[in-house]
C-alpha positions in Angstrom: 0.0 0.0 0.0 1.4 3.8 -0.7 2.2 5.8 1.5 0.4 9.2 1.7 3.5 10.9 0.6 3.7 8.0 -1.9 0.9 8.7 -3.3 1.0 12.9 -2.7 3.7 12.3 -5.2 2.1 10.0 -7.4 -0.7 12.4 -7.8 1.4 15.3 -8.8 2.5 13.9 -11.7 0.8 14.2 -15.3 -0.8 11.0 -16.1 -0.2 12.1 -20.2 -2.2 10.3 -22.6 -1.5 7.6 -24.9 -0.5 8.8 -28.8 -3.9 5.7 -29.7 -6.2 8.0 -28.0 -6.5 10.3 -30.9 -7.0 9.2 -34.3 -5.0 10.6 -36.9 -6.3 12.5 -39.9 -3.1 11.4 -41.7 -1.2 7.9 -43.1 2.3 8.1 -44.2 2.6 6.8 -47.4 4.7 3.7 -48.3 7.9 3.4 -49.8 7.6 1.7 -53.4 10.4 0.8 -56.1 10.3 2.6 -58.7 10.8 6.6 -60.3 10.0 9.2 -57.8 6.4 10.7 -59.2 4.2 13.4 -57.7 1.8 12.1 -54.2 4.5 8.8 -54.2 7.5 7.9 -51.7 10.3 5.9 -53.7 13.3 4.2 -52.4 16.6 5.8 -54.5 20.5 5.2 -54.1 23.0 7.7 -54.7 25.1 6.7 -57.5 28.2 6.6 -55.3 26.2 3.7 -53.4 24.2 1.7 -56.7 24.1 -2.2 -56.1 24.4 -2.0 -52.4 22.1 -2.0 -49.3 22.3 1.6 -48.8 19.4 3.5 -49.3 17.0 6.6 -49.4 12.9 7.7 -49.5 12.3 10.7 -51.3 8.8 11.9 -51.8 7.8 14.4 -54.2 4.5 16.1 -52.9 1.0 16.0 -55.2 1.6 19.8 -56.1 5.1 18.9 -57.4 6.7 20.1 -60.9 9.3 20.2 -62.5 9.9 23.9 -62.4 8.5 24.8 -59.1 10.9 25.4 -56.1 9.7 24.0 -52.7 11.2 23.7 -49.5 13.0 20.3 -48.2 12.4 18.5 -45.2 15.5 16.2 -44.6 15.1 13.9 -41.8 16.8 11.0 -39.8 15.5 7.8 -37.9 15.6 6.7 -34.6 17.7 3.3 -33.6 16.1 0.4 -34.6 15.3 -2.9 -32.8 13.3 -0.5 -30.3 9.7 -0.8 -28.6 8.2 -0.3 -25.4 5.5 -1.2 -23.3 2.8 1.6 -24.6 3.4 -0.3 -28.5 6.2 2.1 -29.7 8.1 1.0 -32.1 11.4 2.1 -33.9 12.7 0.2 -36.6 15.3 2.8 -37.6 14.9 2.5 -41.1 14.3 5.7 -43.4 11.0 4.3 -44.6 10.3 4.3 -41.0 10.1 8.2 -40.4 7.0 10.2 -40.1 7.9 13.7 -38.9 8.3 15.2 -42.8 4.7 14.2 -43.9 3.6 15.0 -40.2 5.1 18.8 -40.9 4.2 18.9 -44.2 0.7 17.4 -44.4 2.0 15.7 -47.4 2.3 18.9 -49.8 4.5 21.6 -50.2 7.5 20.4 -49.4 9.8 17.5 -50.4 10.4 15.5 -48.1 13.7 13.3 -48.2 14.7 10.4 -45.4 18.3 9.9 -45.4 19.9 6.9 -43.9 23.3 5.9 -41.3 25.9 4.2 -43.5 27.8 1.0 -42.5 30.2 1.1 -44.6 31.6 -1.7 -44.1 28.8 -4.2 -45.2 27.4 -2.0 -47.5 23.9 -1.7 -45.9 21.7 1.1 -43.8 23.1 1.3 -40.0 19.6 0.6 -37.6 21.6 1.4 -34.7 23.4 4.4 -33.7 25.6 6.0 -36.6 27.7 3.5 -38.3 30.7 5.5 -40.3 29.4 9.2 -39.2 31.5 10.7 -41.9 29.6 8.2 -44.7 26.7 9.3 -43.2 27.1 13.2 -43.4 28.7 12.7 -47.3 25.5 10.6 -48.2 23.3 13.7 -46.6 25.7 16.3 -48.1 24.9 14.5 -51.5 21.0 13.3 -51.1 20.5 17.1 -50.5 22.4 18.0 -53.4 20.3 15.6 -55.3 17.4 17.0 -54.5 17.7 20.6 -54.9 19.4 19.8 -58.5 17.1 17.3 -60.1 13.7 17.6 -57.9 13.2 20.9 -57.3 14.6 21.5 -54.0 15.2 25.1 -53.1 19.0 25.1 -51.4 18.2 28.1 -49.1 15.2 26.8 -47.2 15.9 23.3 -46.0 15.4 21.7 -42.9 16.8 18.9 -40.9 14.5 16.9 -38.2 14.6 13.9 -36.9 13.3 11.6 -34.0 15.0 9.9 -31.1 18.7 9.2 -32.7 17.3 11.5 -35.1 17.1 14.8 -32.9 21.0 14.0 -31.8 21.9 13.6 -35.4 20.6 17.1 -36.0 23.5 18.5 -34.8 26.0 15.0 -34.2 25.7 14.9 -38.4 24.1 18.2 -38.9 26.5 20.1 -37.4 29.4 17.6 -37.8 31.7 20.3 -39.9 31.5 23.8 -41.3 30.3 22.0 -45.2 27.3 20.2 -43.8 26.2 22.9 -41.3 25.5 25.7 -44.0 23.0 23.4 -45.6 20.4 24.3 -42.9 17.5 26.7 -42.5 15.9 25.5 -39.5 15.8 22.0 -37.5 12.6 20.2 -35.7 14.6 17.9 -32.9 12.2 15.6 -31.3 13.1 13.5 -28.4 16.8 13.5 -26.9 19.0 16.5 -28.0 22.8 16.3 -28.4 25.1 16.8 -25.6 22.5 16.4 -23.0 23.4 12.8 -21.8 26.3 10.6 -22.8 25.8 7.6 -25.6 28.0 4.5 -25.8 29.5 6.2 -28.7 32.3 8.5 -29.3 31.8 12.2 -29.2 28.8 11.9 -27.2 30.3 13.9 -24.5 29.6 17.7 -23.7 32.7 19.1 -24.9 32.2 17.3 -28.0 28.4 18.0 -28.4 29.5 21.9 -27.5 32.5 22.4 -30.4 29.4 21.2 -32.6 26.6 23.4 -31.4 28.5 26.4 -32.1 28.2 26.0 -35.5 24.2 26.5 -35.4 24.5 30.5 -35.0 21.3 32.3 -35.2 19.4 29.4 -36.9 16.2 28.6 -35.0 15.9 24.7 -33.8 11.9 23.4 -32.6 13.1 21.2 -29.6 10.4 18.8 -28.1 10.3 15.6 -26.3 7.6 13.4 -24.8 6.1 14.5 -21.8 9.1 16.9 -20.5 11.6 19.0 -22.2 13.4 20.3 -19.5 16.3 18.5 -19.4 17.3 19.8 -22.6 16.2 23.6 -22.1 18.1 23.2 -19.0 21.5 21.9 -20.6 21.3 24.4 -23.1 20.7 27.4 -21.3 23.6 26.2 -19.1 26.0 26.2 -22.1 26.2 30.3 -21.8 25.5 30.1 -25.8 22.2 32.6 -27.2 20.9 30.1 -29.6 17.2 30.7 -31.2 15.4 27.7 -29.3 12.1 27.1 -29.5 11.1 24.6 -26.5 7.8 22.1 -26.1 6.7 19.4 -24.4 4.6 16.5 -26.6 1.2 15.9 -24.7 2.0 12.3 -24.5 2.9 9.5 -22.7 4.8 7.7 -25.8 8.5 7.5 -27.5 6.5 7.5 -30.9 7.1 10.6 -34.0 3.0 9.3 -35.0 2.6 12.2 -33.2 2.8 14.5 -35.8 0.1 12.3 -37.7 -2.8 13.6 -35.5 -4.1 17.2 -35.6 -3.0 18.6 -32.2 -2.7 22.4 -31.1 1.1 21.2 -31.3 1.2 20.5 -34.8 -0.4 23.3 -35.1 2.4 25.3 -33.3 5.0 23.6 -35.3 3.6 24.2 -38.7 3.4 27.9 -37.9 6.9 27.4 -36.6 8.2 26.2 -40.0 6.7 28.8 -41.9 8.3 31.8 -39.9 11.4 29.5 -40.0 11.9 29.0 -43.6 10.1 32.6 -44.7 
């Protein structure tokens, strides 16, 4: 039995809901073989990487053509081989990504999910980052891609990502002086670099500082399940005067779905990205 203090404390804590509890108004679309055509997802390979396991989805939106510059979303997956009691899962693949179409609502941007290189076997890395200098060439390159043959506009792209994602914002993002000047704006969901060591190297503060100075001015969306404070905390203690923009996500799961289900959040972070990218 609890005690009263037990359960004083108990009480004082949100009991947040779960993500099932509202139905979302939209379905990510598949990935499918095949050219990349207007209202589709398609799996593509850099040149650099044809006949091996690596791999990207790019999705061209239904307003989509040839001549028309739109905005990019760029955006990285959590580790794979995840799930949790609430039915989360992660399977850290690109076609596994939801926050671009989330953002997006499936038009007006392209939307691009890049993977982790293991450069070593040739394949997508599920877990953590693989050869981190692979991985931010193959991004350097996918977004080069895009902005030359699909339409991409160079000077309003955004990176996001969820879970391993938000750290790769700025452990790729902001990984050298080349990749970091490819970025408008970033939407970090869940976890943030530099606030918690990783079993890998560079996960350190120190580390995760030399890279965050390289963001300037350039306005990051920073959210995370249930609390964010541990990264407004760790960031406010750096002494740096970045353009943050903190929220919590009204729920109780590890899950980027989120963004699938019309919430004053989504809300928020659509007006966000329009102020962000002008």
């Amino acid at each position: 039995m609890l005690t009263r203090r037990q359960w004083l404390a108990a009480a004082a804590v949100p009991q947040w809901p779960d993500i099932a509890t509202i139905k979302p108004d939209l379905v990510t679309p598949p990935m499918t073989l095949g050219d990349p055509r207007p209202g589709a997802r398609a799996r593509q390979t850099l040149d650099a990487w044809r006949g091996s396991g690596v791999y990207h989805a790019l999705y061209l939106p239904p307003d989509w053509t040839p001549r028309k510059r739109l905005p990019v979303i760029v955006e990285y997956a959590g580790n794979g081989n995840y799930s949790n009691r609430y039915g989360d899962v992660s399977t850290g693949v690109p076609e596994g990504s939801h926050l671009g179409y989330g953002i997006s609502g499936g038009r007006g941007f392209v939307w691009i999910c890049v993977p982790y290189i293991d450069s070593a076997s040739g394949r997508n890395q599920t877990l953590w980052w693989g050869d981190a200098d692979a991985t931010a060439l193959y991004c350097r390159q996918a977004v080069q891609l895009v902005c030359g043959e699909y339409g991409g506009d160079p000077r309003r792209v955004v990176l996001s990502g969820f879970s391993r994602g938000a750290i790769a914002c700025n452990y790729i993002g902001l990984r050298d002086g080349e990749i970091a000047r490819l970025w408008r704006a970033f939407v970090c969901y869940s976890h943030y670099d530099g606030v918690r060591t990783w079993p890998y190297a560079g996960s350190d503060r120190e580390s995760a500082l030399e890279r965050l100075q390289r963001l300037g001015n350039r306005p990051q969306f920073i959210c995370h399940e249930q609390s964010v404070e541990d990264t407004r905390r760790y960031l406010l203690s750096t002494g740096i005067q970045g353009n943050w923009d903190f929220h919590a996500v009204p729920f109780r799961n590890h899950n980027d779905r989120w963004v699938l289900r019309d919430t004053p959040l989504r809300r928020r972070l659509r007006r966000w990205i329009r102020d962000a990218i002008g």
